[in-house]
N, C-alpha and C positions, 0 to 999 in steps of 0.2 A: 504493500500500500504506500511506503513511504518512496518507495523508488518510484513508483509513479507520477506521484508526489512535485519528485523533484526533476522527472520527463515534464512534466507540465510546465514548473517553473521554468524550467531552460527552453523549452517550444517559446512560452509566452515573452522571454526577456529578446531570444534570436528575432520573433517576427516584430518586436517593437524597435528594433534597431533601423534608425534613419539617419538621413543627412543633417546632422544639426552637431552642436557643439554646446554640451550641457557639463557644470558644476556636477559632478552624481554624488549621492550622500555617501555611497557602498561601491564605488569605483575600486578602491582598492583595499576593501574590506579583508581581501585575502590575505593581504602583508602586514595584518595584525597580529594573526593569529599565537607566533611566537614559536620560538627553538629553544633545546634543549633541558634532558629535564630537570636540571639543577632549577634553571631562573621559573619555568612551569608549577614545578613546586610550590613556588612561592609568591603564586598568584603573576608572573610574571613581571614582578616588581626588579628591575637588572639593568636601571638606567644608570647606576650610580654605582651600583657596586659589583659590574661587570668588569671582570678582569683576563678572560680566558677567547679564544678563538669565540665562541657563541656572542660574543659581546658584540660582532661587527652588525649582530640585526637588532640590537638594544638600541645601543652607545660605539661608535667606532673609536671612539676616544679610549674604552678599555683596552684596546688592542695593546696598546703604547706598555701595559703593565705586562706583557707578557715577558719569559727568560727565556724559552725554548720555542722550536716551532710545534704546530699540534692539529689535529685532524678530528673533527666529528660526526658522526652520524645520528640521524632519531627517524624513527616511524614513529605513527602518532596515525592511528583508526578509531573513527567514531563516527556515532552514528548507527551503531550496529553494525561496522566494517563497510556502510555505505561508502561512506568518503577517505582515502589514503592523503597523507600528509608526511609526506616525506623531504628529510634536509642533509645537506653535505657541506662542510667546510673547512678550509685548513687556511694559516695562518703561519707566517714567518717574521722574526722580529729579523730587523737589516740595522746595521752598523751599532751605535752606542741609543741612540731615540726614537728609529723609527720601527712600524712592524706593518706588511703588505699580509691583506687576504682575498680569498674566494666565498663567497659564499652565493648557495644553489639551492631553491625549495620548491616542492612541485606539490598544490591539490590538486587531488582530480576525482572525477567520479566519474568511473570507466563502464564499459558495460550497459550503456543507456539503450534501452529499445527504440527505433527509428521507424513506427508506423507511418510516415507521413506520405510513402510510397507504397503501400500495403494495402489500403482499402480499395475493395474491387466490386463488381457491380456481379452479384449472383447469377444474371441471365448471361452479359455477355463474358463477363471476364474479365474485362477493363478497368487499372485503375481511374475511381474518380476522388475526389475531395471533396466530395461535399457529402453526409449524410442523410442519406434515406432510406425508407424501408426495402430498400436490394441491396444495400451495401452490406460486407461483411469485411472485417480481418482476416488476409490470407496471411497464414504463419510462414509460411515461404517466402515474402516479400519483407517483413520483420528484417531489419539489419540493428547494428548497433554503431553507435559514437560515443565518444569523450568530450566531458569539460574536464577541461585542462586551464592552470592556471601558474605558470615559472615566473621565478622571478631571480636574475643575477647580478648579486654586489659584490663590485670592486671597491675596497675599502685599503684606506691609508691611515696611520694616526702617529702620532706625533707628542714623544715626554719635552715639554716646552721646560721645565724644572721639577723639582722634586714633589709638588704639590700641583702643579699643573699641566694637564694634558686636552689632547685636541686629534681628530679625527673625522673621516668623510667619508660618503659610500655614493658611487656612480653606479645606479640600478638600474639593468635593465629589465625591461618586462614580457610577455610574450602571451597572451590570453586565447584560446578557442574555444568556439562550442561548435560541433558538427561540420560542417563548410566554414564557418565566418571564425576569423584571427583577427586579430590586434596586436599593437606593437606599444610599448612608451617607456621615456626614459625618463630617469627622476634622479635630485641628488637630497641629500643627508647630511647634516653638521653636528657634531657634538663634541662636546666637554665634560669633564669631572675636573672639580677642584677638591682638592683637600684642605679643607680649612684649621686641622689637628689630626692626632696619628690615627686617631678611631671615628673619625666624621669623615663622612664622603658625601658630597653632594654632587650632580649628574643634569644634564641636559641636555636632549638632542631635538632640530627640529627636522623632522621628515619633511621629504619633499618640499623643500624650499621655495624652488619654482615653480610650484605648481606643475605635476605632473601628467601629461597630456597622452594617453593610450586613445590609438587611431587604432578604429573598428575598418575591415576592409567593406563594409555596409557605407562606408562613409559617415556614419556617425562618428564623433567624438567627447572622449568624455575625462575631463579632469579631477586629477585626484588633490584637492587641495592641503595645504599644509597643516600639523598635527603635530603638540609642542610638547612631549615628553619631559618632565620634571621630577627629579627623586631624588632621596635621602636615604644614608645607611647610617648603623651605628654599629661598632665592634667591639665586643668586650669578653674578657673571662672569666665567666662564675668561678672558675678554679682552674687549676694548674692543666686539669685534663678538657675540661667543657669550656666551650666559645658558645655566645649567642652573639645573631647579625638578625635585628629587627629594621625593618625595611618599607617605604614607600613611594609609591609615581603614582605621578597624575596625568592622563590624557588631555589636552585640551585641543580640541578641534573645534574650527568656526566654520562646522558645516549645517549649520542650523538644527540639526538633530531634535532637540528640545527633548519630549517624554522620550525620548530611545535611549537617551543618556541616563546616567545615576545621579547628576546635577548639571542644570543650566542657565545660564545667564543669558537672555535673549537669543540670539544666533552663537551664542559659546557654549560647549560642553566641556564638563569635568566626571572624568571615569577614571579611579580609583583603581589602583593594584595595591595589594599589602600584603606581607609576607613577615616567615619569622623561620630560622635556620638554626637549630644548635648543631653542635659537632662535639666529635669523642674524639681526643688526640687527634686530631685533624685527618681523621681515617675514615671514622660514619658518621652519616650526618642522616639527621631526617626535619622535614620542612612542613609549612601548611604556608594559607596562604587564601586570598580573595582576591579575584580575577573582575577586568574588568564588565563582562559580561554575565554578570552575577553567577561565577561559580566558585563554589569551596573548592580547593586545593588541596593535595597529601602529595608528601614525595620523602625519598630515601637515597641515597647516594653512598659511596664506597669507593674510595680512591687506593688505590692498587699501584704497586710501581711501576710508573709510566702509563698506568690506564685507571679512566675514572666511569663509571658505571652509575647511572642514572635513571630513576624512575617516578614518574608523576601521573597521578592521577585525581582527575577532575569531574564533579559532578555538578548539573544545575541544583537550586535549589527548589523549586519547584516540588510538587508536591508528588510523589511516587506513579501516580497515575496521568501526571500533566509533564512529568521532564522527559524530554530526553533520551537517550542512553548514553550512559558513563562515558567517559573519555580515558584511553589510557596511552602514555608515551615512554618508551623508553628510549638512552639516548648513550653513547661510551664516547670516551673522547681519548685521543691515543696523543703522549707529551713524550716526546724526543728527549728526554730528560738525560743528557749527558755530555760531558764536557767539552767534547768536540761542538754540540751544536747550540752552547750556551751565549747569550747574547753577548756582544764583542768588550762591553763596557763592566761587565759584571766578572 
């Protein structure tokens, strides 16, 4: 029923597509959604206190803390395995401040039935499109398509001094559903300052320029800019236990209003919050509030040279109104050795 569902959605979004050039609210809804399961965990709150390759889709500014180069992976199905969400990305720190990445994610929901060619006329055989009492679905003319949705950032960031760093990501983007693609590029700026050794504060704005995805329909549709803001705090209960209680805020001026969790005329404010302890900096387990009103759990296990992450999310909604669960897992592989340690260190 839900694949249905969401055949109709993609029928109804493909035949609305025209020649025009619109603001969209959910143009690029898909590059919210967020990588790996560390920051996942924690309601997605990792603008501030990204530190690792995952950070180039937060904060590219984290990059800059990196010592080694490192490489990660995550799937991430929900929905009831309708929809795959999958990410890849590696990361190299260069000379004494700087550190270059990749990063690559793809949704999609594969497997779509394509009756649009399939209804036939009972007497003669012929398809028609239009509905009436002689038409039927021949299962034989059934194909299938993908909505597809990639997006790839080229990311730089930059330790300006010991407390401040800086960061940018050149994304590109790539969209279909069935016949009809899109293309658009968008860039990213971000910052962490550290203002003392356990405060981190964080900033990026996406899509700076307004980013412009041209539908081969000749529709076009901009994705406008979206101002990431967070705070972290790090401390140790004891000699073995760290907590890192943590928050960001969305604000996008795309008029949204009741779709947001707070707003100010054409401004929204959507909340992530999260909280991480850790055991001799080996296991960690997370919660955390997302900003599309989901609770958050996650666990993680740093192994040498490999860290191992898993989050899992639910709406809140009520058992019979959410949903189904969301689960991701994500490892991330650190070169951790002296030959590949950064040049300054």
């Amino acid at each position: 029923m839900f694949k249905r569902a969401v055949l109709f959605v993609v029928l109804i979004t493909a035949s609305a597509l025209t020649a025009q050039t619109v603001a969209s609210k959910y143009a690029g809804e898909f590059l919210a959604i967020g990588i790996g399961g560390r920051a996942l965990g924690m309601g997605g709150a990792y603008t501030a206190i990204g530190n690792d390759v995952t950070s180039a889709f937060y904060n590219p500014a984290g990059l800059a803390f990196m010592k080694y180069p490192q490489a990660s992976l995550m799937h991430d199905s929900r929905y009831g395995n309708l929809v795959n969400y999958n990410y890849g990305g590696v990361a190299v720190p260069y000379g004494s401040n700087y550190t270059f990445g990749l990063t690559v994610t793809r949704l999609g929901v594969d497997g779509i039935p394509d009756t649009r060619n399939a209804l036939v006329d009972r007497v003669t055989g012929q398809v028609v499109y239009d509905i009436n009492s002689d038409a039927q679905i021949d299962p034989s003319k059934v194909t299938e398509f993908s909505n597809q949705d990639w997006a790839f950032y080229f990311s730089a960031a930059k330790k300006q001094s010991d407390n401040l760093y800086f960061g940018a990501n050149i994304k590109f983007i790539s969209r279909s559903i069935a016949e009809y693609n899109a293309f658009g590029l968008g860039l990213d700026v971000g910052a962490i300052y550290l203002p003392s050794e356990n405060v981190r504060l964080g900033a990026t704005l996406q899509d700076v320029t307004t980013t412009l995805v041209a539908w081969s329909t000749g529709r076009n549709e901009l994705i406008t800019p979206t101002l990431k803001i967070g705070g972290a705090y790090s401390y140790m209960m004891t000699q073995s236990i760290s907590v890192i209680p943590v928050l960001d805020f969305d604000v996008r001026f795309e008029n949204r209003k009741f779709a947001s969790q707070f707003n100010v005329g054409p401004v929204s404010f959507d909340p992530h919050a999260g909280l991480e302890l850790g055991y001799k900096n080996v296991v960690f387990v997370r919660g955390g509030y997302n900003d599309v009103k989901q609770i958050t759990i996650g666990a993680g296990i740093k192994l040498p040279k490999l860290n191992i992450d898993y989050s899992f999310a639910r709406f809140t909604a009520s058992a019979d109104d959410r949903l189904p669960d969301t689960h991701r897992i994500s490892i991330m592989l650190t070169l951790e050795e002296p030959r590949f340690l950064r040049a300054s260190e």
